[in-house]
C-alpha positions as CSV (number, residue, x, y, z in Angstrom):
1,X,54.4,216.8,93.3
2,X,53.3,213.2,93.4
3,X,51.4,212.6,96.9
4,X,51.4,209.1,97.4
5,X,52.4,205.9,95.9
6,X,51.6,204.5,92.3
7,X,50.5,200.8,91.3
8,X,53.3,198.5,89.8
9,X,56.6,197.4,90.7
10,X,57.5,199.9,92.8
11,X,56.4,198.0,95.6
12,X,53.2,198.9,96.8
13,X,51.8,199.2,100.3
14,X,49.1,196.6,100.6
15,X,48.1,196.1,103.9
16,X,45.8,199.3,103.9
17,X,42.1,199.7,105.9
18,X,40.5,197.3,103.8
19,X,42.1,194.4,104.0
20,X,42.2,195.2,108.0
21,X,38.4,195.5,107.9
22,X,37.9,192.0,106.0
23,X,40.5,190.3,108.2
24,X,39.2,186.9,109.4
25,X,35.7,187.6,107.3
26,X,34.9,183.3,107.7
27,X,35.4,184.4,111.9
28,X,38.5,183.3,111.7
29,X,83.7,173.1,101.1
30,X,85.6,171.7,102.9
31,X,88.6,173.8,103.1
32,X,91.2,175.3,105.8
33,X,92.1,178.8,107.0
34,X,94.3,180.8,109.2
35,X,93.5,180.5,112.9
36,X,94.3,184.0,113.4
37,X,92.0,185.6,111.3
38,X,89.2,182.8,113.3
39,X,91.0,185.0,116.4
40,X,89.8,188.4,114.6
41,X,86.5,187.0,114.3
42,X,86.1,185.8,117.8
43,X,87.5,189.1,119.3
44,X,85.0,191.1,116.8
45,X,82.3,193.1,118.8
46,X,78.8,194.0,117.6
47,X,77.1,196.7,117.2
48,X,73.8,197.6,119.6
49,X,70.4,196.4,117.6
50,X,66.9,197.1,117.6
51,X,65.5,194.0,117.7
52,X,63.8,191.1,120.3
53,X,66.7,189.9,122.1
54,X,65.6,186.2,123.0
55,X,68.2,184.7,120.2
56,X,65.6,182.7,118.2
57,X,64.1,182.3,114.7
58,X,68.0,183.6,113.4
59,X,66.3,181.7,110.6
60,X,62.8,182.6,109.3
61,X,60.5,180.0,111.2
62,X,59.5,176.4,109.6
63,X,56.8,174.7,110.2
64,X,53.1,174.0,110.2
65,X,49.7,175.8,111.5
66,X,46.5,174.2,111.6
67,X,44.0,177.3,110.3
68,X,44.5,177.5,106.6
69,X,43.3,173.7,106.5
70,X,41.1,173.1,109.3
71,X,40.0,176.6,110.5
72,X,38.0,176.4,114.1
73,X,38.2,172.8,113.1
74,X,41.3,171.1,115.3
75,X,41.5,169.3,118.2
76,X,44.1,167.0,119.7
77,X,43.7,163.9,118.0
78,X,44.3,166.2,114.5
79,X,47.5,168.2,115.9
80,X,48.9,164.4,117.1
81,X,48.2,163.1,113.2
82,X,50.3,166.2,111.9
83,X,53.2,166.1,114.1
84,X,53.4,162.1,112.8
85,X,53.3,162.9,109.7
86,X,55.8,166.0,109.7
87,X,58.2,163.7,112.0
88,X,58.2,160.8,109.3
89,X,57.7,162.1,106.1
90,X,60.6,163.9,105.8
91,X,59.2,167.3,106.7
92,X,61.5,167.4,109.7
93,X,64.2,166.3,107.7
94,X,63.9,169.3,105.5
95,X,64.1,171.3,108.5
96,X,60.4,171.8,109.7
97,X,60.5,172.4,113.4
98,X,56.7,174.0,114.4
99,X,53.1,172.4,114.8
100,X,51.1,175.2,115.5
101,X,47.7,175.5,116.8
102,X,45.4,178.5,115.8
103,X,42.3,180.1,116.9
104,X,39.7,178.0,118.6
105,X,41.6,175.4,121.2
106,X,40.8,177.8,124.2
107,X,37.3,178.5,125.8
108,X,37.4,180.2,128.9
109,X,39.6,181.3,132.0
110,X,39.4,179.7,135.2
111,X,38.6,181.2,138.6
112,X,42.3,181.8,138.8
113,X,42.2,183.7,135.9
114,X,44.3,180.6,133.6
115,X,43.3,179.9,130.4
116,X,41.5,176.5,129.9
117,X,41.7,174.8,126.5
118,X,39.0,173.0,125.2
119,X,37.9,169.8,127.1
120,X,36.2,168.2,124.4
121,X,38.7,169.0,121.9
122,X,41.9,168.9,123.9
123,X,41.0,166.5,126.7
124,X,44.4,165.8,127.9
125,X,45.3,169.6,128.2
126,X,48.4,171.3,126.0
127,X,51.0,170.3,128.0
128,X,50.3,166.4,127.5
129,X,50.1,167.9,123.6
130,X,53.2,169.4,123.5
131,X,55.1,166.8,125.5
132,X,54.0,164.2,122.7
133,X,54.7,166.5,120.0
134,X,58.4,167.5,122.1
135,X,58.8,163.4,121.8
136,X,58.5,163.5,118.1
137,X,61.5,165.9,117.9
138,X,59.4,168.4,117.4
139,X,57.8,172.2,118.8
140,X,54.3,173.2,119.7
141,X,52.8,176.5,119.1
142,X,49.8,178.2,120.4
143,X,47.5,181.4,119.2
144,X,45.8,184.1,121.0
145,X,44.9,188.0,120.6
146,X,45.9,190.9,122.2
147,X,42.5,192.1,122.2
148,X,40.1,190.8,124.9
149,X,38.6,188.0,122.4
150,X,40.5,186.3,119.5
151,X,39.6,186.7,116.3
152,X,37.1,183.5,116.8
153,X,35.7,185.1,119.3
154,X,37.7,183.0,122.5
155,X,39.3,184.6,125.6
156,X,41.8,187.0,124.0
157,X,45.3,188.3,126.5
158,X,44.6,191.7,127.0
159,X,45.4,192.2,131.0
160,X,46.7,188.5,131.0
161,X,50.1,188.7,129.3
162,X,52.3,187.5,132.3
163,X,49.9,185.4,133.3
164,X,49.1,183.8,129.4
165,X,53.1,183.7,129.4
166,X,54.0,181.9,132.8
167,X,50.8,179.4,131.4
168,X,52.2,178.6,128.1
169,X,55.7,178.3,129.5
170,X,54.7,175.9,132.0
171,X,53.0,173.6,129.2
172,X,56.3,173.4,127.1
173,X,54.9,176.0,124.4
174,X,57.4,177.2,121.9
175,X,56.1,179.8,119.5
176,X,53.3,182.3,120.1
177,X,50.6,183.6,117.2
178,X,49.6,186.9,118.6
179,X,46.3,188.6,116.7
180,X,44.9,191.7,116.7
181,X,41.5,191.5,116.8
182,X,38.3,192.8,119.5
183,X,40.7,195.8,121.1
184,X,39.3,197.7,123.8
185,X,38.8,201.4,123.0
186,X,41.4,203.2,123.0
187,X,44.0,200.9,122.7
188,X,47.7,200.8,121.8
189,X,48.3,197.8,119.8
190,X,52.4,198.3,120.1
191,X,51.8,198.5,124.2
192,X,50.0,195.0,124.3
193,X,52.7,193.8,121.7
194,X,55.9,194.6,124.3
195,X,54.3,194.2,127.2
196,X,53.4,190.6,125.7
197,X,57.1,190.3,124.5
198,X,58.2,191.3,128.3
199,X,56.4,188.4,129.5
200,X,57.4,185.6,127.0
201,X,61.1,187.1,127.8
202,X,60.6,186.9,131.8
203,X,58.4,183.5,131.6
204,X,61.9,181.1,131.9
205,X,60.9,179.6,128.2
206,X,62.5,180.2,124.8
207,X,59.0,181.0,122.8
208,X,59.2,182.7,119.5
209,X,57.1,185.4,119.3
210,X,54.7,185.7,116.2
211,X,52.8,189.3,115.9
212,X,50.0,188.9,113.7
213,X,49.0,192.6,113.6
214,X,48.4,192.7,109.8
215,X,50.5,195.4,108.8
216,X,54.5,196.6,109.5
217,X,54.4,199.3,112.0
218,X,58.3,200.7,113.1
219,X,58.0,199.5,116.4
220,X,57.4,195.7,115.5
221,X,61.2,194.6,115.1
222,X,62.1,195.2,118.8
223,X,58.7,192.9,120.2
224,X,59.1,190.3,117.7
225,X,60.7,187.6,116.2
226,X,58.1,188.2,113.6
227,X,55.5,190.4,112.1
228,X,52.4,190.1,109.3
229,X,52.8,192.4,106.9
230,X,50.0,191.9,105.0
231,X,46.5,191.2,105.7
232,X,45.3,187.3,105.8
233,X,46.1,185.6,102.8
234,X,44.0,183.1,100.8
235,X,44.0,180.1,98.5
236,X,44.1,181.8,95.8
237,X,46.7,183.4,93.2
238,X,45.8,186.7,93.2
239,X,45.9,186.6,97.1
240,X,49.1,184.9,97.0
241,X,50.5,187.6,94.9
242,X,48.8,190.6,97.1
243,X,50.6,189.6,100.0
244,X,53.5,189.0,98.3
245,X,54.4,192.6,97.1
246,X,52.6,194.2,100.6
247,X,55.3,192.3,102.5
248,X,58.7,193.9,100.5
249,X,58.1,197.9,102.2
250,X,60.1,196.9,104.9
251,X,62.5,194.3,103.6
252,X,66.0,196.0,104.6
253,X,65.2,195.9,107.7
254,X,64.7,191.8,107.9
255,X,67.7,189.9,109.4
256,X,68.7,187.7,111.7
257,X,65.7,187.0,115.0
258,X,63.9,189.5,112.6
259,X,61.6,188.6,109.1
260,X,58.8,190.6,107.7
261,X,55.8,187.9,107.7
262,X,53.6,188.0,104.6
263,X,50.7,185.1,106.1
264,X,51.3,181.4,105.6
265,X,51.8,179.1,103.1
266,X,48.9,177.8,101.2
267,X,50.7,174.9,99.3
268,X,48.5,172.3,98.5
269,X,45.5,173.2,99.5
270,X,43.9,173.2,96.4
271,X,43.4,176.5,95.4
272,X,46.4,177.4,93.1
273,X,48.0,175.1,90.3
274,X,51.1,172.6,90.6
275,X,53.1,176.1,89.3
276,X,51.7,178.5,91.0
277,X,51.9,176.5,94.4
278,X,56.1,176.0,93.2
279,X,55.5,179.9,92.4
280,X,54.2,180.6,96.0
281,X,56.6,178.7,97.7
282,X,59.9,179.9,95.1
283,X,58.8,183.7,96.1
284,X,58.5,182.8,99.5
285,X,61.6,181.2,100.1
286,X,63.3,184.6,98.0
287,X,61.6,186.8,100.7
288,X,62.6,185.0,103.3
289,X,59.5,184.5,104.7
290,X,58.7,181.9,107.2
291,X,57.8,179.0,105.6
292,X,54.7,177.8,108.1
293,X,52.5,175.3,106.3
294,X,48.9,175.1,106.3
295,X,47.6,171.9,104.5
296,X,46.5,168.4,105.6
297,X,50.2,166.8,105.9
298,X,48.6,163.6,106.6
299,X,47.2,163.3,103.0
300,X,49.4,165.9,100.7
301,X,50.3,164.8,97.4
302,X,53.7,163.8,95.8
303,X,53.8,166.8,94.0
304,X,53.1,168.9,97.0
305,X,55.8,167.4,99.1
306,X,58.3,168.3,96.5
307,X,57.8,171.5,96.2
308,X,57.4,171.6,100.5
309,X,60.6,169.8,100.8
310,X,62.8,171.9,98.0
311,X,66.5,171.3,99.9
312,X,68.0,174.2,97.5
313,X,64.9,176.8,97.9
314,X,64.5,175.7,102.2
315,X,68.7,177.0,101.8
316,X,68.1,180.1,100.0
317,X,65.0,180.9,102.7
318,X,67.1,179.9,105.6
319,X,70.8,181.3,104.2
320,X,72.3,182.5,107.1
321,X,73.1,186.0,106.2
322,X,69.4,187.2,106.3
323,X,68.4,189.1,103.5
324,X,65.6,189.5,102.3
325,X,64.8,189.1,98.3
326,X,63.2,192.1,96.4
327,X,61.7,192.8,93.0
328,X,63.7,194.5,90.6
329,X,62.1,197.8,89.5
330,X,60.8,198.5,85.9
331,X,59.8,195.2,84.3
332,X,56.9,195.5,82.9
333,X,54.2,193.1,83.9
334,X,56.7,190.4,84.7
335,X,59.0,190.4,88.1
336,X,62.3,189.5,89.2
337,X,62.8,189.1,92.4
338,X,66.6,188.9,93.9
339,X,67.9,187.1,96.9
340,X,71.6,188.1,98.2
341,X,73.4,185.4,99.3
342,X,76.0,185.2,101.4
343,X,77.8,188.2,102.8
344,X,80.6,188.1,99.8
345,X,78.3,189.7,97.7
346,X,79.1,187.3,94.3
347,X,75.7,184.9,95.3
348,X,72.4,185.9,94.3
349,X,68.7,183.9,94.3
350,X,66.6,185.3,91.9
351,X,63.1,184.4,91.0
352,X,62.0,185.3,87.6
353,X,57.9,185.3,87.8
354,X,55.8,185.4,85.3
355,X,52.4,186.5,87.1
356,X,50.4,186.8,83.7
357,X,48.4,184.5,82.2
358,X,50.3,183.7,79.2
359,X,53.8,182.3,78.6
360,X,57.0,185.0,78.9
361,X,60.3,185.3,77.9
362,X,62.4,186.9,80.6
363,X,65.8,188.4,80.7
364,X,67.9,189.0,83.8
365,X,71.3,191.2,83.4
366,X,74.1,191.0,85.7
367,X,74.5,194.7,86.7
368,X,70.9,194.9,87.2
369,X,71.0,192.0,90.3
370,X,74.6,193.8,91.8
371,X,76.9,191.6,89.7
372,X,79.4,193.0,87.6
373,X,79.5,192.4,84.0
374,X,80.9,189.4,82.7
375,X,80.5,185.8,82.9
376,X,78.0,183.9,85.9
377,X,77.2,180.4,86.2
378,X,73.7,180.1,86.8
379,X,71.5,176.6,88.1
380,X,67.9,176.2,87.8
381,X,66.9,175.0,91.9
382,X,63.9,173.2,90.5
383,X,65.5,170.9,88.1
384,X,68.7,170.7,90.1
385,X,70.9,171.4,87.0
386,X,73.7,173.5,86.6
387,X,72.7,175.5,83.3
388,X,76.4,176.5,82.4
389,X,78.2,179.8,82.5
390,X,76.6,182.9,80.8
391,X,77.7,186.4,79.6
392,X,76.3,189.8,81.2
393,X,72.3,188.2,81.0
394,X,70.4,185.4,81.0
395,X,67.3,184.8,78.8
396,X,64.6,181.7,79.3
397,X,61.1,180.7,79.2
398,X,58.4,181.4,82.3
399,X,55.2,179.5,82.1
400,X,52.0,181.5,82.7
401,X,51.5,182.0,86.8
402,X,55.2,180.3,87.1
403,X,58.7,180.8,88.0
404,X,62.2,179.5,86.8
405,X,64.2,179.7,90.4
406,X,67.9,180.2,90.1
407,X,71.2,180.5,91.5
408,X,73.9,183.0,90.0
409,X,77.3,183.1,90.9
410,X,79.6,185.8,89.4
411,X,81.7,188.9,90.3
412,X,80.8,191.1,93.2
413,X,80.6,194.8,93.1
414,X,83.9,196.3,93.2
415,X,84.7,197.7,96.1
416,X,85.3,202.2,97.1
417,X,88.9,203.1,96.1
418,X,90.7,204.9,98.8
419,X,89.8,208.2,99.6
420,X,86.1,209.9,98.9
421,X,83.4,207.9,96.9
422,X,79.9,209.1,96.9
423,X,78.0,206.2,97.3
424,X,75.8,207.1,93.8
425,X,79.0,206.6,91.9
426,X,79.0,202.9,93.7
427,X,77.0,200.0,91.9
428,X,74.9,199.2,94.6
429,X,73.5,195.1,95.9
430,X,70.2,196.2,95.6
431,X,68.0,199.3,95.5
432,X,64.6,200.1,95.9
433,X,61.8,203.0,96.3
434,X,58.3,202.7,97.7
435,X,57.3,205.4,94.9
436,X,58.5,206.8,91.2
437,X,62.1,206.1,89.8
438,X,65.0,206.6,91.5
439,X,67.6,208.6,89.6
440,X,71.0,209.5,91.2
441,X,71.9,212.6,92.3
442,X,68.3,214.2,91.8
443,X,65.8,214.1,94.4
444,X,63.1,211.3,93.9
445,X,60.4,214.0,92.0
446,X,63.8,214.6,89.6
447,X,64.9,218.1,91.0
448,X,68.2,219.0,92.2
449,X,68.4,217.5,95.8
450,X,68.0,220.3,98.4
451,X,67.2,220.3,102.1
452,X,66.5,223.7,103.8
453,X,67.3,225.6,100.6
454,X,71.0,223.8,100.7
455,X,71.7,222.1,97.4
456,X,73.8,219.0,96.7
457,X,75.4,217.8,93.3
458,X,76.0,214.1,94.9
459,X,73.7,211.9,96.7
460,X,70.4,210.2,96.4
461,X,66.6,211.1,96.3
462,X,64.5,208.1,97.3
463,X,60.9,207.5,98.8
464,X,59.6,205.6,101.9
465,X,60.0,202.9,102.0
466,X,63.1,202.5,100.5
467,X,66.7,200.5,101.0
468,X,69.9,200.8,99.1
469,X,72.7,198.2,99.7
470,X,76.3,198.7,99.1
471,X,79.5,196.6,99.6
472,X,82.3,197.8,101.9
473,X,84.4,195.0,102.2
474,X,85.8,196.2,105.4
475,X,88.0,199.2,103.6
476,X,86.3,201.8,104.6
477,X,86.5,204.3,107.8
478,X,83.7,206.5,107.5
479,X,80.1,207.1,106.2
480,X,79.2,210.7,105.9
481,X,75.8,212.4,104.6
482,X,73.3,214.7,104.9
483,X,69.4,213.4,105.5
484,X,65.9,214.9,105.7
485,X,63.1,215.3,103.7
486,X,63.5,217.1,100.4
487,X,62.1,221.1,100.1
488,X,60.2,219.8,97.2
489,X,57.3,217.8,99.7
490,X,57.6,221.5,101.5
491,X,56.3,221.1,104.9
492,X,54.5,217.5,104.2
493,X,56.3,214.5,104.4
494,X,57.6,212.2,107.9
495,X,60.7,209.8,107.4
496,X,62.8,207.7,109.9
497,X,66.6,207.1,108.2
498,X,67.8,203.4,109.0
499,X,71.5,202.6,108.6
500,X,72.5,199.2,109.1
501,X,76.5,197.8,109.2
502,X,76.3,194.0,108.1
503,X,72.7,193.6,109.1
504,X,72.9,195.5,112.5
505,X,70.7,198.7,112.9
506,X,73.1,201.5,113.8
507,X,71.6,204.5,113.2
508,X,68.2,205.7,113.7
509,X,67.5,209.4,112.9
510,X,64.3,209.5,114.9
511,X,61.2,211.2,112.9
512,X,62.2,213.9,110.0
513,X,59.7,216.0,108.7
514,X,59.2,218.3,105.8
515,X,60.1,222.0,106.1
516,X,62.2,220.7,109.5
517,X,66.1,220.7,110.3
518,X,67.9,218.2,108.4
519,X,70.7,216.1,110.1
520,X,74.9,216.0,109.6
521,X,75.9,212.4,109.5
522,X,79.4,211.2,110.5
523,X,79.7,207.6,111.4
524,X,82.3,205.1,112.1
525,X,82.1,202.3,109.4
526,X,85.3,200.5,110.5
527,X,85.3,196.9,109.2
528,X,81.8,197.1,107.7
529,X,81.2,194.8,105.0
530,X,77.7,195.3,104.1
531,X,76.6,198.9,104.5
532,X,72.4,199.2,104.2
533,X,70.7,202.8,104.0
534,X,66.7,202.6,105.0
535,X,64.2,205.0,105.0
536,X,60.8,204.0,106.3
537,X,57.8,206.2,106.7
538,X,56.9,207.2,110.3
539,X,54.3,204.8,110.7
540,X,51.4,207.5,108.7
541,X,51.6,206.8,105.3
542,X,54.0,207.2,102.6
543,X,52.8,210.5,101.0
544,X,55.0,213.2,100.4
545,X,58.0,211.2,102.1
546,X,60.8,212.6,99.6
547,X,64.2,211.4,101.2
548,X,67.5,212.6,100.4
549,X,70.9,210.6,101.6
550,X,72.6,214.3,100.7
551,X,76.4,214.2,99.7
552,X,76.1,210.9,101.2
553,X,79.9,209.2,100.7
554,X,81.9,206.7,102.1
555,X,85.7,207.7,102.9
556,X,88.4,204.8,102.9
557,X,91.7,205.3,104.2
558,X,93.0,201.8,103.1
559,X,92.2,199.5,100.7
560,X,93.1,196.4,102.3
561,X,90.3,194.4,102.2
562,X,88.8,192.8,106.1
563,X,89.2,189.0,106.7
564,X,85.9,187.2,105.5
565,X,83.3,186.6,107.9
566,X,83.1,183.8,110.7
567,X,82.1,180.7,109.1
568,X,78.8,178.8,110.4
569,X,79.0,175.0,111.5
570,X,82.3,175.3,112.0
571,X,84.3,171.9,112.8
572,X,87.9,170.4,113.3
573,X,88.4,166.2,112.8
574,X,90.6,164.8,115.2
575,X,94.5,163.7,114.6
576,X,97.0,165.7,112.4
577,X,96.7,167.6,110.6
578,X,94.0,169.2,111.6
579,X,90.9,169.3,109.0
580,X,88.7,172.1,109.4
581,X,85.1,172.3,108.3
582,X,82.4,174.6,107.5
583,X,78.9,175.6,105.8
């Protein structure tokens, strides 16, 4: 019985101990439609979510942060100089919102217990800072710890949360970098996370919460906007890559005020190639990471600004819908990564990344990115060309450490006839395992699916972490299945079961074990469009975690499909008739 995960595309779990241990090892379109089915939109009412409830970074976060570039190095004549730059060189144009200070601008705590910033560095203070960086059009960030020092060894925020929050409020700070460095014995990082969170929350301020805590732990999504998932990355290819394939684990679960945060962007610092800096940011913008800078924006290149500036990658990072991009599985040494687009499931991003050192030839299919067969236009996003319409594949040319970005437009899965469908008779959006090959209706380890000596001839065996997307389309009433952790891990194994409706976390099973009673799902899937299945690992590991969505089916009653989703940047021009507008 495999015990834990292989290397490979199967997406492997890199934040591990030693990259913990080594953190911070320097010290630190226009069209029209029916106003009633706007009415049904407007009258529709969402489901309860685990997530931060403070209604920001709906979009994964742009912007800029000082420590990839100038490490303990800053102060405020620097942070002034990038805010400039980023206001007037079309940064802010391109939708780059954040300057963000890191480690090293604080020094000590007053008598009052406040945190004082650096008066050599920072002689006017941060709220002078962020007032003149609020007067370019812009938003200031700040760093600390949750330990009792940062990482650079300055007053952490452990015991000082409300305190830290009420502070940075009061100066006009926007986003919060929160480490995870010097802890007290003993303590719970996930305590100091929310009871941070609670105090950003209660401070009167809108301030994006960034936890920098190095790896994804369950309880992440409901204290931040955003979570590392990776150790600290570094100028370098392989680094970049690392971090790239330790951030995709959790990746069903980013959405909306939610994104899984493999480390900032190191574009143009030097390190990496003119294509494997366009191959960093490409990926990047697929995951839909946040796309925080760190080089010297006062002096980048040409070539760096365009590949910083991308209008059609920045839309694919910050499309609406939320979803993050994942690497198909099995092949070879060569990746393709695949962005859904959209919620009409006929949109899809894909990267196709050649992460060897010699030229490739790579071939995407259709069914394999959740299109149907057929034909599919498809547009290269660096050249801004259209390509032209293709049939069931596309085949081109990846240079060595590159990627060819696309757009593909074709045919969306069809959608569950009326009556019972399992869903491994569906073609699914996407589909992924954190270990071996998923093959339907066996168990992941290729047995007959059974939980507590109960065997099923439908359903699907998968491995934490894992995600399965399908479409609904709104026809369907109810999704039934059976879950727990296959009797082939016997007693070993501890899953969680995820089950979003359109993005929205509406079922949590609560920690399954091997050997343990499974659980009987029956839920109402009324209206769902986009119906994602997650299993994650219990926050110990991913051995033994052999999942089973049992019998798992989907039962439609009708098959008249729901009114399409609410438009975004929706508009009406004056006079008659009346024009309406949207994204």
């Amino acid at each position: 019985m495999p015990q834990s995960p292989s290397p490979g595309l199967s997406l492997i779990w890199c934040a591990n101990e030693a990259k913990v241990a080594s953190h911070r090892a320097s010290a630190l379109a226009r069209c029209s439609i029916f106003f009633c089915v706007l009415f049904f939109f407007l009258l529709t009412f969402p489901f309860p979510s685990r997530a931060l409830t403070n209604g920001l970074a709906l979009t994964p976060p742009m912007g800029w942060n000082s420590w990839n570039h100038y490490g303990c190095n800053i102060s405020d004549t620097i942070i002034r100089g990038i805010a400039n730059a980023m206001a007037t060189n079309g940064m802010k144009a391109a939708g780059y919102q954040f300057i963000n200070i890191d480690d090293c601008w604080q020094v000590s705590r007053d008598s009052n217990g406040v945190i004082v910033p650096d008066p050599t560095r920072f002689p006017n203070g941060i709220k002078a800072l962020a007032d003149y960086v609020h007067s370019q059009g812009l938003k200031l960030g700040v760093y600390s710890d949750h330990g009792l020092q940062t990482c650079g060894g300055r007053p952490g925020g452990y015991g000082d949360e409300y305190l830290d929050a009420n502070t940075y409020a009061a100066w006009g700070v926007d986003y919060l970098k929160y480490d995870n460095c010097n802890l007290p014995a003993g303590d719970v990082s996930q305590t100091d996370y929310a009871r941070m969170a609670d105090a950003l929350m209660k401070s009167g301020r809108p301030i994006t919460f960034s936890l920098c805590h190095w790896s994804f732990a369950s309880w992440e999504p409901g204290s931040g906007n955003l979570w590392r998932t990776t150790g600290d990355i570094n100028d370098s290819f392989s680094s970049m890559v690392s971090n790239l394939n330790g951030n995709s684990p959790p990746a069903y679960l980013a959405g909306p005020g939610r994104w899984n945060d493999p480390d900032m962007l190191e574009v143009g610092n030097g390190g990496m190639t003119f294509a494997e800096d366009q191959a960093h940011f490409s990926l990047w913008c697929l995951v839909s990471a946040p796309l925080i800078a760190g080089n010297d924006l006062t002096a980048m290149s040409a070539q760096t600004f365009s590949i910083l500036t991308n209008a059609e990658l920045i839309a694919v990072n910050q499309d609406s819908a939320g979803e993050q991009g994942l690497a198909l599985p099995n092949t070879g040494t060569n990746q393709i990564w695949v962005k859904p687009l959209g919620t009409d499931f006929t949109t899809k991003a894909v990267g196709l990344f050649n992460p060897n050192t010699n030229p490739a030839t790579i071939t995407v299919n259709w069914t394999n990115i959740g299109l149907l067969a057929g034909s599919a236009t498809v547009r290269d996003m660096w050249a801004g060309t259209n390509l032209g319409t293709f049939n069931n594949s596309f085949t081109t040319n990846v240079p060595a450490h590159g990627v060819v970005a696309l757009k593909i437009a074709g045919s969306a899965p069809l959608l569950p006839g009326i009556g019972t469908n399992y869903v491994s008779n569906l073609q699914s959006a996407y589909s992924y395992v954190g270990w071996g090959s998923q093959t339907k209706n066996k168990s992941i380890g290729g047995n007959t699916i059974t939980l507590n000596g109960k065997t099923y001839t439908q359903g699907l065996g998968v491995h934490a972490f894992s995600g399965v997307e399908y479409r609904l389309g709104g026809v369907a009433s109810r999704f039934q299945s059976d879950i727990g952790v296959d009797d082939e891990s016997g007693t070993n194994g501890s899953v969680v079961f995820h089950i979003l409706a359109d993005g929205t976390e509406i079922f949590t099973s609560g920690v399954l074990t091997g050997g343990t009673p499974h659980q009987s799902l029956n839920l109402d899937v009324t209206g769902v469009n986009r119906l994602t299945l997650g299993v994650s690992d219990a926050d110990d590991g991913i051995n033994s975690d052999h999942a089973d969505w049992a019998g798992a089916l989907v039962v439609v009653s009708n098959t008249v499909p729901a009114p399409p989703p609410l438009p975004t940047g929706l508009s009406a021009s004056p006079g008659m008739p009346i024009a309406l507008s949207w994204n």
